[in-house]
C-alpha positions in Angstrom: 193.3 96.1 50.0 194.5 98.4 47.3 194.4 102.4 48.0 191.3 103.3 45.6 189.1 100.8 47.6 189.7 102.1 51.4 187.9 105.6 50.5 184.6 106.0 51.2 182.0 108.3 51.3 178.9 108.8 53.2 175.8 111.7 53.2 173.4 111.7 55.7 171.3 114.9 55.4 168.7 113.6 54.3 166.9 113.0 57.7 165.2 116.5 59.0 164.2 116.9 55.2 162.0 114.0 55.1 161.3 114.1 58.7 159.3 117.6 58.9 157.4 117.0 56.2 156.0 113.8 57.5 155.3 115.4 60.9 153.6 118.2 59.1 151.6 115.5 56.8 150.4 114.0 59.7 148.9 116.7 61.2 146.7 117.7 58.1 145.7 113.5 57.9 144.1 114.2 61.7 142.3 116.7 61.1 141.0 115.2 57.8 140.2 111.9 59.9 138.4 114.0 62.4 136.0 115.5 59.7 135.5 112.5 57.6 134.6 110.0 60.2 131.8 112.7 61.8 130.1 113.2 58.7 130.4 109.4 57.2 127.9 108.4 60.4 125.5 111.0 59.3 125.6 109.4 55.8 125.0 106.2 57.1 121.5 106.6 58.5 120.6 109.2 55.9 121.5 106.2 53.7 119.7 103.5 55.5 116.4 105.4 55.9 116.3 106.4 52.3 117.7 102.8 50.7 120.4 104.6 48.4 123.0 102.1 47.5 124.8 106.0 46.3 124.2 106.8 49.8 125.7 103.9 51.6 128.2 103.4 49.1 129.4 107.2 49.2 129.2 106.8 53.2 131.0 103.1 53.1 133.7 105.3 51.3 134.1 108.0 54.0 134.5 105.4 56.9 137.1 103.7 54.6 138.4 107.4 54.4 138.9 107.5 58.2 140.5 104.4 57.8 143.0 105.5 55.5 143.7 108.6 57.3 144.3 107.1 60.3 146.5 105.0 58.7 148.3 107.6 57.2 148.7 109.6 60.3 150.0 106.9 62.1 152.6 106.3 58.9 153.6 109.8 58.9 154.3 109.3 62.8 156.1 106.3 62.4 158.1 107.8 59.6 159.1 111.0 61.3 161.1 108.7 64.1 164.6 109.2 64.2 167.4 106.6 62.5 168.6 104.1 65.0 170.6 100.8 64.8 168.3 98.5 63.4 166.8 101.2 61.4 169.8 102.7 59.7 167.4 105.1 57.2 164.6 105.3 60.2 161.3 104.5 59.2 160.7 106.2 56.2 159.5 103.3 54.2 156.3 103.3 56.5 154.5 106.2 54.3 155.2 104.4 51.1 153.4 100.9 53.3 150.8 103.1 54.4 149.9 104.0 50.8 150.0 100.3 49.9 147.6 99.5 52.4 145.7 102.2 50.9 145.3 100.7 47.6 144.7 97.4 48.7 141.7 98.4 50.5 140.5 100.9 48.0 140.7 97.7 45.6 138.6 95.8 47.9 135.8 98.6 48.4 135.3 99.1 44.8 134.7 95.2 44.3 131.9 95.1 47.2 130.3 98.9 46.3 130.5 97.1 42.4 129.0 93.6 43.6 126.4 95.4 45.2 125.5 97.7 42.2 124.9 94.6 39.9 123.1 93.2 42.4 120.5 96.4 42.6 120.9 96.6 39.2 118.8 93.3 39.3 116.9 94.1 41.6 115.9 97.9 41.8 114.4 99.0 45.2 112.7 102.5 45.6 115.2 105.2 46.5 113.9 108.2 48.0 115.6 111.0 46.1 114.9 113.9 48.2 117.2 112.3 51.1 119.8 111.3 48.6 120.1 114.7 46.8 120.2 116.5 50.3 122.8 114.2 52.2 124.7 113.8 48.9 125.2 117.7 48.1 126.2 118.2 52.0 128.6 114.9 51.4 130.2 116.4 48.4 130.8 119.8 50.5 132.5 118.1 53.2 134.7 116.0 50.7 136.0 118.8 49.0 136.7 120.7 51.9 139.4 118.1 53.0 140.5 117.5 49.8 141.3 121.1 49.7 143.1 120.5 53.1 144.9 117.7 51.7 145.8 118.6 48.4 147.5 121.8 50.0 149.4 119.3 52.1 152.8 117.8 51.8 152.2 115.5 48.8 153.8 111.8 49.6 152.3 108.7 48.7 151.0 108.2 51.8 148.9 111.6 51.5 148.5 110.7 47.8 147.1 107.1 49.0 144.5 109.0 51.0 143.6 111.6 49.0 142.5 108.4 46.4 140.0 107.6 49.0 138.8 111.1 49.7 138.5 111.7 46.0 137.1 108.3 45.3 134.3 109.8 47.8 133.8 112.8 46.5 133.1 111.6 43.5 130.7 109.0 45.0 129.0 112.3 46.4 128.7 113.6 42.7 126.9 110.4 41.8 124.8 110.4 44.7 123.8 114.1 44.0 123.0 113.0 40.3 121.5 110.3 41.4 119.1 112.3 43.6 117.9 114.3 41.3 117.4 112.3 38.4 114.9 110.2 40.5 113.9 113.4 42.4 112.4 114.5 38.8 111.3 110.9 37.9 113.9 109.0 36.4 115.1 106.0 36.8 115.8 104.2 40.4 118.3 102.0 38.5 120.5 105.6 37.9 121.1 104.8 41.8 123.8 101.4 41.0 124.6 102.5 37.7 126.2 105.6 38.9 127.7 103.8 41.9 129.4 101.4 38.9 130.4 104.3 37.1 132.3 106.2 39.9 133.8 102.6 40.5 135.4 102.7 37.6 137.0 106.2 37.9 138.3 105.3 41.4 139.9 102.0 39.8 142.1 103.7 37.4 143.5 105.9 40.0 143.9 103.6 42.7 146.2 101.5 39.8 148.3 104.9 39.0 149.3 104.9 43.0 149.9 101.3 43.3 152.7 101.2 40.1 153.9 104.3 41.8 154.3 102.4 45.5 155.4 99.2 43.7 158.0 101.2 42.1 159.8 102.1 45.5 159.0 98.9 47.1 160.7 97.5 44.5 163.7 100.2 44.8 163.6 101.4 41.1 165.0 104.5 39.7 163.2 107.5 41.2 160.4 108.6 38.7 161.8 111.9 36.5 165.6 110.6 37.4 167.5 109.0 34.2 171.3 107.5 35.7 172.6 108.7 32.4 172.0 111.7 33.3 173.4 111.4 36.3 176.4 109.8 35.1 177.2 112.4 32.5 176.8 115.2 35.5 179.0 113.9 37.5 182.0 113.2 35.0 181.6 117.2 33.6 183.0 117.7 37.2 186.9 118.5 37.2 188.7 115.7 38.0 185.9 113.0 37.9 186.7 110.6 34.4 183.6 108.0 35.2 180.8 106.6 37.2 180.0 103.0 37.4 178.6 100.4 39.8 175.7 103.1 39.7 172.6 102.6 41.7 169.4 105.4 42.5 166.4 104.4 44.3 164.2 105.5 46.7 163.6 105.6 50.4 160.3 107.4 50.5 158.2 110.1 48.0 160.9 112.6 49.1 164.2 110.6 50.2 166.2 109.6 47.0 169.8 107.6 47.4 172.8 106.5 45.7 175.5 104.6 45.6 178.2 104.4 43.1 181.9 103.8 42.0 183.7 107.4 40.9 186.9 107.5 39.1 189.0 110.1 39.7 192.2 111.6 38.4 193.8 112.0 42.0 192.8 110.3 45.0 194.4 112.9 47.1 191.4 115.6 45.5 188.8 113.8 47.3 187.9 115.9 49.5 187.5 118.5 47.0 185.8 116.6 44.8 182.7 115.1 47.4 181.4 118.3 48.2 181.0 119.3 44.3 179.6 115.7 44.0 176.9 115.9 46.6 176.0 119.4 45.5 175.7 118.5 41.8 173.0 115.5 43.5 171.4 117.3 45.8 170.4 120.4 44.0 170.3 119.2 40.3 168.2 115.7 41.0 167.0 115.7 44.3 169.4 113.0 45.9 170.3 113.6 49.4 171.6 110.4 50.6 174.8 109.1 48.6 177.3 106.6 49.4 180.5 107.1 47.3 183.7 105.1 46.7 186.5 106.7 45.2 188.8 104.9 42.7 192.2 105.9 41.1 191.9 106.5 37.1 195.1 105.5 36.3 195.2 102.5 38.5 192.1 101.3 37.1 193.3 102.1 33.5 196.8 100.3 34.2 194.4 97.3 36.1 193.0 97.0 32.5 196.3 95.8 31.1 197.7 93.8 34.0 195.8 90.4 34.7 194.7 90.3 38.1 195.6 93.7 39.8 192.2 93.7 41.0 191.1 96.0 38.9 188.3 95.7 35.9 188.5 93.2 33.1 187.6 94.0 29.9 184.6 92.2 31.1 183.9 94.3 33.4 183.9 97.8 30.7 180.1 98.1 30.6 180.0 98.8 33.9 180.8 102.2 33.4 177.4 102.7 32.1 175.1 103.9 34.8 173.0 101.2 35.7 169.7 100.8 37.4 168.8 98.9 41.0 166.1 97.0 40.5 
């Protein structure tokens, strides 16, 4: 094995970063469980005894809240465990799974709450509006006081995946309130479903946003807001780097980015100089705190280019100086 390929390099720093914030994350996803879940059971009877599909649906929503909560808790606990051998990067990837359970679910509540609105739709029962407008402006306080809790909160996917539920119910609670009091001042019962449809809608478009977002890491793409020509063209302004290739960013979580690449160099002997520059240049300028880095002699590689199987690159083998993306 030639020189330039026996010298690699490895970051691992990125563990107490990510780490903290999931244990502080969790915290704020108990106590928003905690609230949600007492105030969903309330909604439930209210619901029942007035025959609000606004009701139920808005109260169907906070218990899938508590759901997702709990979920996310237990994500952010599972995430905050330490690396070990058969989970080099620890568990991080368990708050981007917990989001992805998240929007699966959401996807199936809006199809029922939306099933069941056509339905009433077709069939209108009475609603008494007094109960809805009550329950539904005391629903609507209570989801925007833990939306408030959340929002202030680390924001990760996995709190973003349950902050779509909480806002999905709050504003179920906005339809329930309007729905109240349309029919509280004689309108329409059929207000009641059609709202319900509406706020289905709203909840839809978001729950897609997150799941592109998810689907991105899952599928370890480029970190959203990181271009790797960029990247590339930071790292070779650095003295004594000539070029990047073999380049690959993605993700390990909302907060954990990594690399790996090639990096040719004029000396071999100036690695050491040349790593911490490297890692600082990453860390501070795009966020990436875990990097694996393999150091290659310039002017071997330039006098590989010439020489038929040295072992270096082929003219083949040129374009893979551009920075290329890990898909």
């Amino acid at each position: 094995m030639t020189e330039h390929n026996q010298h690699h390099a490895h970051e691992h720093n990125h563990g107490a970063h990510g780490h903290s914030h999931s244990h502080g994350s969790g915290k704020t996803l108990v106590f928003a469980l905690i609230f949600t879940t007492a105030f969903a059971v309330v909604e439930v009877f209210a619901g029942l005894m007035a025959n609000s599909l606004a009701l139920l649906s808005d109260a169907g929503h906070m218990f899938t809240d508590s759901l997702s909560l709990a979920v996310g808790a237990f994500s952010a606990w599972l995430a905050n465990k330490p690396a070990s051998r058969q989970h080099s990067f620890g568990l991080q990837r368990a708050e981007v799974l917990g989001a992805l359970f998240n929007v699966i679910f959401m996807f199936l509540v809006i199809a029922y709450i939306a099933y069941e609105a056509v339905l009433r739709m077709l069939d209108t029962p009475e609603v008494n509006g007094v109960t809805v407008l009550v329950v539904g402006t005391l629903g609507l306080l209570v989801n925007i006081i833990v939306a408030w809790v959340l929002m202030r909160g680390e924001q990760n996917m996995n709190v973003r995946g349950a902050l779509l539920h909480v806002m999905g119910d709050l504003l179920g609670s906005v339809a329930a309130v309007a729905a109240g009091a349309i029919i509280y001042y004689g309108g329409p019962a059929i207000m009641d479903p059609i709202l319900s449809l509406f706020v289905c809608l709203l909840i839809l478009v978001s729950a897609i946003r997150l799941l592109r977002a998810v689907t991105r890491v899952l599928m370890e793409g480029v970190p959203q807001g990181i271009d790797p020509a960029e990247v590339s063209q930071a790292l070779t302004q650095i003295d004594g780097v000539q070029a990047v290739h073999d380049l690959h960013i993605w993700s390990l979580s909302s907060n954990s980015h990594a690399l790996a690449a090639h990096v040719d160099v004029d000396s071999i002997s100036a690695w050491h100089h040349l790593l911490p520059q490297i890692q600082e240049v990453l860390r501070v300028r795009f966020g990436i705190t875990h990097s694996t880095l393999q150091p290659e002699d310039a002017a071997m590689v330039a006098g590989c280019e010439v020489e038929a199987g040295c072992g270096g690159r082929s003219k083949h083998d040129e374009d893979a100086s551009a920075p290329k993306q890990r898909v």
